[in-house]
Phi, psi and omega in degrees: 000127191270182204242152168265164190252131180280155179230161172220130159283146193221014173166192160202155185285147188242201212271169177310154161208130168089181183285338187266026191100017189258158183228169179250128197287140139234101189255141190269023204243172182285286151298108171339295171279358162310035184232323174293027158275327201245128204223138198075144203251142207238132111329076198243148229245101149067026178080008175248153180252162195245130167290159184197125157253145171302096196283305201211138195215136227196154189268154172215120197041291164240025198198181170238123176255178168214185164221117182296169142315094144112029198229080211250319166281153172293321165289315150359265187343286192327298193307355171244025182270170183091336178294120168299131160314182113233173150219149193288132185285345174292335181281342178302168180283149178282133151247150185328156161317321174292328175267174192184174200233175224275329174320301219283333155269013190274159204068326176328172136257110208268126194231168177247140173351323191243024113121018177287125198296146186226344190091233190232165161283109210247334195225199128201113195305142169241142196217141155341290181281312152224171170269160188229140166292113167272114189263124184234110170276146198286324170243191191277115121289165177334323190254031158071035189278155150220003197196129201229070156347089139277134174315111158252122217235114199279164192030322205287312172268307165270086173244033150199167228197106175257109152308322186288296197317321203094015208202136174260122214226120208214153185265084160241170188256104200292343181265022180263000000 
């Protein structure tokens, strides 16, 4: 039985800029230029992913280009704009048992300290203060909920995370 190999997007290519082949960056990373960490950047072509490395990459006005490996013209170029960015998910950095990455709750099952089922992590908002669990149940509960925004807010809301479980374990109030 083969392992499926996870992939994440981590940007998209925007439009060509100058004659020699650079594109323009769009990065999905907590830090912006964190996306020139990561290599080989996977493309995928006609339903296949293409390896691709950054030969040289640079800031430009608010933003960032870059120029691949083997991308020497502008017509090169064009033909990859738009293209979602991947990384292979074994290249990310390993994190401690206490961390964890915001992909790894999606799906989850969200329950509360007294053990009422809330449904799954379907989203998750980044807000100026905290971050908030878009929770989502598959019919209307009891309190005619099908959709529940909680605050993830560590120990105060959220106080516990199972990776084996699948399950976040949160002090909320199911009629909130």
């Amino acid at each position: 039985m083969s392992e499926q190999i996870e992939n994440i997007v981590v940007g998209k290519l925007g439009a060509t800029y100058g004659i020699r082949g650079w594109l323009k960056v769009h990065s999905f990373t907590d830090s912006a230029e964190n996306i020139f960490q990561y290599s080989p950047w996977l493309l995928n072509q006609n339903g296949s992913l293409v390896e691709y490395k950054v030969e040289s990459w640079k800031r430009h006005n608010k933003g960032y280009v870059c120029k691949l490996e083997g991308i020497d013209v502008r017509e090169d170029a064009h033909l990859l704009t738009n293209f979602e960015i991947s990384i292979n998910a074994a290249s990310l950095p390993k994190l401690s048992e206490d961390e964890f990455y915001w992909r790894e709750l999606f799906g989850m099952q969200v329950v509360t300290t007294k053990g009422y089922s809330l449904g799954t992590v379907d989203d998750i908002l980044e807000t100026g203060s905290n971050d908030v669990l878009v929770v989502k149940a598959n019919l209307k509960d009891a309190f005619g909920k099908k959709e529940r925004l909680i605050p993830f807010l560590e120990e105060q809301v959220v106080t516990n995370i199972d990776r084996d479980a699948q399950r976040i374990e949160v002090d909320w109030d199911p009629g909130f």
